[in-house]
BALO-500814 format. One line per field, with one value per residue (C-alpha): residue number from 1; residue in one letter; x, y, z. Coordinates in steps of 0.1 Angstrom, whole numbers, plus 5000, padded with zeros to 4 digits. Last residue first. Example, Ala and Ser with C-alpha at 12.3 -4.5 7.8 and 13.67 -1.06 7.14 Angstrom:
<rovexs>
nr: 2; 1
rest: s; a
u: 5137; 5123
v: 4989; 4955
w: 5071; 5078
</rovexs>
This chain:
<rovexs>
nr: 322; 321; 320; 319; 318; 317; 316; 315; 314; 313; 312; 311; 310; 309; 308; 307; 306; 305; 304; 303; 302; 301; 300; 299; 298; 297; 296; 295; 294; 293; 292; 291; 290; 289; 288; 287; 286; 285; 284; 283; 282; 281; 280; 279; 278; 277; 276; 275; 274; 273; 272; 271; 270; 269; 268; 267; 266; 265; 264; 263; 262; 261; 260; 259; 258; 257; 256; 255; 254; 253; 252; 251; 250; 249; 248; 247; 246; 245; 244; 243; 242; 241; 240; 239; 238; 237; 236; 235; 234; 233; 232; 231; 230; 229; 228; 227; 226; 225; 224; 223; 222; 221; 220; 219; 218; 217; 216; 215; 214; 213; 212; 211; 210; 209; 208; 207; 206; 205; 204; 203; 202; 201; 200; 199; 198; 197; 196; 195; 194; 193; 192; 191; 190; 189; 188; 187; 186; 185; 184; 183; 182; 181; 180; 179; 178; 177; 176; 175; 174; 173; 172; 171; 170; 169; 168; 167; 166; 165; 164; 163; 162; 161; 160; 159; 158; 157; 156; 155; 154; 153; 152; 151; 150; 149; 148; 147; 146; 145; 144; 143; 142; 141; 140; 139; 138; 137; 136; 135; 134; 133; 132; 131; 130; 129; 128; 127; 126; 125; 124; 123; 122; 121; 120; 119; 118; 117; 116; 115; 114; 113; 112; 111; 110; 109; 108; 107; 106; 105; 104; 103; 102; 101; 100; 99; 98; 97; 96; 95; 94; 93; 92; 91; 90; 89; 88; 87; 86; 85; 84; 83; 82; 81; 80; 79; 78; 77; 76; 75; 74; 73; 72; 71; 70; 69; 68; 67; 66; 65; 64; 63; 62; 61; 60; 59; 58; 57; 56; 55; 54; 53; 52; 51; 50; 49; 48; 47; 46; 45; 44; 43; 42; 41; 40; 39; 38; 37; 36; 35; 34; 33; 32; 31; 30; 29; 28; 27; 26; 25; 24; 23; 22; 21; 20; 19; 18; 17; 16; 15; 14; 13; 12; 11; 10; 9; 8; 7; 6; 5; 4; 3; 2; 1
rest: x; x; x; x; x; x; x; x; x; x; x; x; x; x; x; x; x; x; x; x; x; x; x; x; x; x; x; x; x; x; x; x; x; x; x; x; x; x; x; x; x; x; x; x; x; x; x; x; x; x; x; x; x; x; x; x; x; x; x; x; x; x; x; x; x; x; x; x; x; x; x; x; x; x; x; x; x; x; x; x; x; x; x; x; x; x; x; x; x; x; x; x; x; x; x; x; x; x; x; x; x; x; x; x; x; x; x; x; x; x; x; x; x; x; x; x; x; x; x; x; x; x; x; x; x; x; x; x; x; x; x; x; x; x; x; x; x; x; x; x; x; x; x; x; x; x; x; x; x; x; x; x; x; x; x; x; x; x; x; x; x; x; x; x; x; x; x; x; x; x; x; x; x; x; x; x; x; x; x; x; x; x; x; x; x; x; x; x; x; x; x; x; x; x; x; x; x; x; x; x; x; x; x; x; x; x; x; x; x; x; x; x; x; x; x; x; x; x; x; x; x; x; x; x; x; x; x; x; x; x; x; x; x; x; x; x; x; x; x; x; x; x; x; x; x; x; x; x; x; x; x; x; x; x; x; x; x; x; x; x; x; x; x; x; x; x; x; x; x; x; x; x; x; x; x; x; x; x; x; x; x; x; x; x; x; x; x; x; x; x; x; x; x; x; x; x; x; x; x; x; x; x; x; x; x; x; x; x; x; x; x; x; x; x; x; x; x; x; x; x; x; x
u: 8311; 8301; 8294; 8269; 8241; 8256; 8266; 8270; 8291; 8324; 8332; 8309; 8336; 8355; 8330; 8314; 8347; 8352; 8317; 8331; 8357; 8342; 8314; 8341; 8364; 8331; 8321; 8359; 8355; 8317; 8342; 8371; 8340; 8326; 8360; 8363; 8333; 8329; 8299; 8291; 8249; 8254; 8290; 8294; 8254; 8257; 8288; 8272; 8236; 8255; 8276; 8242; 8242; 8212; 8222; 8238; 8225; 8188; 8195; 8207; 8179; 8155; 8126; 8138; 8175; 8175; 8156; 8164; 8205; 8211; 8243; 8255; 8221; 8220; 8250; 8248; 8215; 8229; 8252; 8228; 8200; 8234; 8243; 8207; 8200; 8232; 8222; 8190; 8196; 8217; 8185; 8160; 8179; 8193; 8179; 8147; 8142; 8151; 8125; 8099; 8107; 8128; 8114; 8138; 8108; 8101; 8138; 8140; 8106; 8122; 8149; 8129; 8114; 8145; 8142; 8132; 8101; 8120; 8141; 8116; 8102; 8136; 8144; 8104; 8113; 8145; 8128; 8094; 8117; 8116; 8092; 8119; 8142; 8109; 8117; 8157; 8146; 8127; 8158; 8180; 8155; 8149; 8177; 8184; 8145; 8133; 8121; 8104; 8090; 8075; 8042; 8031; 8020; 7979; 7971; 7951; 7983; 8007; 7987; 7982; 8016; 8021; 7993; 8006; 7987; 7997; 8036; 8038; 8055; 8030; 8031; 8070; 8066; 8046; 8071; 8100; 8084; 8076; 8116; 8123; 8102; 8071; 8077; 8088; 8059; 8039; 8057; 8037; 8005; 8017; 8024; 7990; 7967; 7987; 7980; 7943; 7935; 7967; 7989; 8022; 8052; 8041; 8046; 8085; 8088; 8075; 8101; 8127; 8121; 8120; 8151; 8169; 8157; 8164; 8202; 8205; 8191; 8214; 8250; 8240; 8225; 8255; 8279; 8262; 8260; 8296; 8309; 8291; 8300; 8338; 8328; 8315; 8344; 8365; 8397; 8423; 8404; 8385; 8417; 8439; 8418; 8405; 8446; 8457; 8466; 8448; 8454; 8429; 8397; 8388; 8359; 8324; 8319; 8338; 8366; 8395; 8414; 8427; 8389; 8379; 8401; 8381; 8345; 8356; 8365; 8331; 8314; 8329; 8313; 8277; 8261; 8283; 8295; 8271; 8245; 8266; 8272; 8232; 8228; 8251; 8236; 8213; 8237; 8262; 8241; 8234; 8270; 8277; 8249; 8263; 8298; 8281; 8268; 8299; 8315; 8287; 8289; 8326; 8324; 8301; 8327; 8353; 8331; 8330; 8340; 8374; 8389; 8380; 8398; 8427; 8431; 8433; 8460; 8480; 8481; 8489; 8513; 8531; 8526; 8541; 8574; 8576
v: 1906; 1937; 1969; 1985; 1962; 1937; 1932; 1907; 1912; 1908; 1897; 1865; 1857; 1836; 1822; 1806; 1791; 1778; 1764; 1744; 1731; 1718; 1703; 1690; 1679; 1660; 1642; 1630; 1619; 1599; 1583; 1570; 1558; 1538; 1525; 1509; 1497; 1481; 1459; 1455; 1466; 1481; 1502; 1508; 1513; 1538; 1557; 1556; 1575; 1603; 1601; 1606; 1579; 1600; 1591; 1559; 1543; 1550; 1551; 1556; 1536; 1561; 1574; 1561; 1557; 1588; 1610; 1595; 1604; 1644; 1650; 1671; 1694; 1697; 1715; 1739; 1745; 1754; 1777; 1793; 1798; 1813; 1836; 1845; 1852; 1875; 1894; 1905; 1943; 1944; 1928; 1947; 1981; 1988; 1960; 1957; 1997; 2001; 1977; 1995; 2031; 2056; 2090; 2105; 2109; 2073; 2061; 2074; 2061; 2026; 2032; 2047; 2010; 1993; 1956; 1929; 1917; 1911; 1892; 1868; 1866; 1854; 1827; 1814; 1810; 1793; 1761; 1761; 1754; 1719; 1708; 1724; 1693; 1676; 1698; 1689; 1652; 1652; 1676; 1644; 1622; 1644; 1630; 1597; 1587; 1559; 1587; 1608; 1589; 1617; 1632; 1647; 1679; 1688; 1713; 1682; 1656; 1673; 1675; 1639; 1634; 1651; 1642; 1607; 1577; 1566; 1579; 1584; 1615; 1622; 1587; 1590; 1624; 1611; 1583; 1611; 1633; 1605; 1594; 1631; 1636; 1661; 1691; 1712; 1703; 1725; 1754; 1769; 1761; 1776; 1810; 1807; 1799; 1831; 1852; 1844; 1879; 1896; 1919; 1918; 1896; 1863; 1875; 1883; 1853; 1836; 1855; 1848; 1808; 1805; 1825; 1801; 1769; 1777; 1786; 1755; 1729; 1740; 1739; 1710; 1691; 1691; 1682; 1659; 1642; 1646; 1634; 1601; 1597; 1600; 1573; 1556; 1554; 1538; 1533; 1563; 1588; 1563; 1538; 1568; 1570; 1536; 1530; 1554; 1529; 1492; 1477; 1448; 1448; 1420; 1398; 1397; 1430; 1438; 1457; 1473; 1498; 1534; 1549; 1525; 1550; 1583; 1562; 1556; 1597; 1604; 1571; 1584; 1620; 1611; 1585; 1579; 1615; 1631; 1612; 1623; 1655; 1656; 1641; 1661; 1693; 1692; 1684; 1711; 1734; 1727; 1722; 1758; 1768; 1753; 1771; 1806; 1805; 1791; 1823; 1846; 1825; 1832; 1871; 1874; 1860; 1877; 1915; 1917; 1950; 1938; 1918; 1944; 1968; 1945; 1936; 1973; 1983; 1956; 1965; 2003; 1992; 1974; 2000; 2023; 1998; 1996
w: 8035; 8052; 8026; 8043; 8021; 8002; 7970; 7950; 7917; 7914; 7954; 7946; 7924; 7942; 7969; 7934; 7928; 7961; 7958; 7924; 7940; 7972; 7952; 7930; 7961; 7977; 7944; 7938; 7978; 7972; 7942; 7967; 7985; 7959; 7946; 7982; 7987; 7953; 7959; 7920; 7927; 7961; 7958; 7927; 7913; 7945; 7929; 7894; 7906; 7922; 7891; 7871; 7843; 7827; 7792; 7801; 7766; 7777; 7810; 7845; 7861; 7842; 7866; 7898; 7899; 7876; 7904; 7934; 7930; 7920; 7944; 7917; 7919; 7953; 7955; 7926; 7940; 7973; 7956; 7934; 7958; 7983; 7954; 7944; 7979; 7985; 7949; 7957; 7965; 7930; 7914; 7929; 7922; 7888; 7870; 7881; 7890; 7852; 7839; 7859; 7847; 7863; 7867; 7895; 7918; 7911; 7915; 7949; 7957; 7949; 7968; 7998; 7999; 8014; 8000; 8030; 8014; 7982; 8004; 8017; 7983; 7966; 7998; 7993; 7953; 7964; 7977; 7955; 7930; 7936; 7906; 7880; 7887; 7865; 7833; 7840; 7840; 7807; 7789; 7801; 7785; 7749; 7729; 7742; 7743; 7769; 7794; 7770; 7746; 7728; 7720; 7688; 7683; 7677; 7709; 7723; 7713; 7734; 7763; 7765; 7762; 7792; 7810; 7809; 7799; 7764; 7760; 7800; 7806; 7837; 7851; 7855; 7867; 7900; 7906; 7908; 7928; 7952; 7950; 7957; 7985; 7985; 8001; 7973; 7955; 7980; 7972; 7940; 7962; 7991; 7978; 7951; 7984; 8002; 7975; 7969; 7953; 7941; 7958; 7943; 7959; 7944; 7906; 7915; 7935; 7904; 7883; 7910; 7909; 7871; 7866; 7890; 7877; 7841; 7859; 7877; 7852; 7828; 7836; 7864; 7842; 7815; 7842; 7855; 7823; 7819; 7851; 7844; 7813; 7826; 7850; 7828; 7811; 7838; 7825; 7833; 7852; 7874; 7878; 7889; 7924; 7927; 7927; 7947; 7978; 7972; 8007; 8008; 8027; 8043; 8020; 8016; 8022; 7986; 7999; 7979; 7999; 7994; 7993; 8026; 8048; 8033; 8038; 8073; 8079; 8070; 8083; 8117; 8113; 8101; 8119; 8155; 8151; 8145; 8169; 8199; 8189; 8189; 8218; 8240; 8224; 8258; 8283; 8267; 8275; 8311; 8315; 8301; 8324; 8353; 8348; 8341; 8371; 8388; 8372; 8388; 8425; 8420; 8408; 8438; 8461; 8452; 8447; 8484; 8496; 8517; 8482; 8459; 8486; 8495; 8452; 8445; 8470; 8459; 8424; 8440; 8454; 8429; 8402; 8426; 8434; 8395
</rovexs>
């Protein structure tokens, strides 16, 4: 212990006699200012996060055990939004249902469509980058634009739709005041935004290892077989985060039946995105709205759990990090 103690000693008297003290305190206070420096410029942003989306956050959690109206305080209402929507509010149940239904479909047409365009976009064609941008121009067009733009193409006299129809001889449809085909009419139009994951697909068909492919060649394997054996095992981590984040964006669906529908015919398209704002600006139920944005939040949370679940089954990644 005495040796250790020395020697301890010893080492702090020479690092202290060369000079490395004050160099390792001019590096530290280097380090200090541009910490502060840093900090400076995300300042605004943590700011605005909280102010805009972290306090309404934990508001909108608070104002789910209380009935509030605006017009009135808030009353103290504990689980009772909570147990109300499972026990007597059938819309509500609608409501889970038909985004249920659009989510079980809408995501995996949407999907397929968006690799087998990627697919198509990744070959070497004339005009490629006019066909690229043109199949994901849509995508940046705002969803209540979208929206008004499909609402003049499925109209029954002057939409293209329709239109269309009648030149190869069938007969056009109602589609946005039909029961049977509406929710079909706004899975069609969800099909605009694919340009979204198409782009994630093509980056990482870029991104394949090409000695796989010439692996395969010298092995004689045919096209179909590469697909399947190689492409698609090399893109699962894109189709799991397109599926996730479509997942996502697909329960929060809002612009499209408030503009196109308003929910109906017959609550067909009574979105629950579309039922929690009807709550809380058309019947000023604060309090059940925001116990409602919550049952949203636990079933996105729920259902990405899920997805995190069995990614392990079948996505695989390259060198075997997770």
């Amino acid at each position: 212990m005495a040796r250790r103690y020395v020697g301890a000693s010893l080492r702090h008297i020479s690092v202290t006699t060369t000079g490395l003290t004050p160099r390792s305190s001019i590096w530290r206070s280097r380090r200090f200012h541009d910490a502060i420096v840093a900090y400076a410029f995300i300042l605004p942003w943590v700011i605005g996060f909280i102010l805009f989306v972290g306090g309404p956050i934990i508001a909108s959690f608070v104002l789910s055990f209380f009935r509030w109206k605006m017009i009135a305080p808030p009353r103290f209402y504990g689980l009772t939004h909570y147990i109300s929507m499972v026990t007597t509010d059938e819309l509500f149940r609608i409501s889970i249902w038909v985004t249920f239904k659009f989510v079980l479909i809408s995501v995996p047409i949407g999907q397929v469509l968006a690799l087998g365009l990627a697919l198509l976009l990744n070959q070497r064609i004339r005009l490629l980058g006019f066909w690229r941008s043109a199949f994901y121009l849509p995508a940046v067009v705002s969803g209540v634009a979208g929206s008004v733009i499909w609402v003049w193409m499925y109209h029954t006299e002057l939409g293209i739709v329709n239109n269309g129809l009648e030149m190869m001889g069938l007969e056009g449809r109602n589609w946005l005041f039909d029961r049977e085909v509406v929710l079909g009419s706004l899975i069609v139009k969800s099909l605009w935004n694919v340009g979204i994951p198409m782009v994630i697909y093509l980056a990482a068909l870029q991104g394949l290892p090409q000695q796989l492919y010439e692996a395969a060649d010298i092995d004689g394997a045919g096209e179909v077989s590469k697909f399947f054996s190689i492409t698609l095992p090399m893109l699962s981590p894109a189709i799991f985060f397109n599926v996730v984040m479509g997942i996502i964006a697909a329960v929060q669906t809002f612009a499209e039946p408030y503009v196109m529908t308003g929910g109906g015919p017959d609550n067909a398209t009574l979105f629950l995105g579309l039922h929690l704002y009807q709550n809380a600006f058309h019947f000023l139920k604060m309090g059940y709205a925001s116990a409602m944005a919550w049952i949203m939040f636990l079933l996105i949370f729920g259902l990405t759990i899920f997805q995190f679940r069995l990614a392990g089954r079948w996505v695989y990644y390259e060198g075997g990090a997770r």
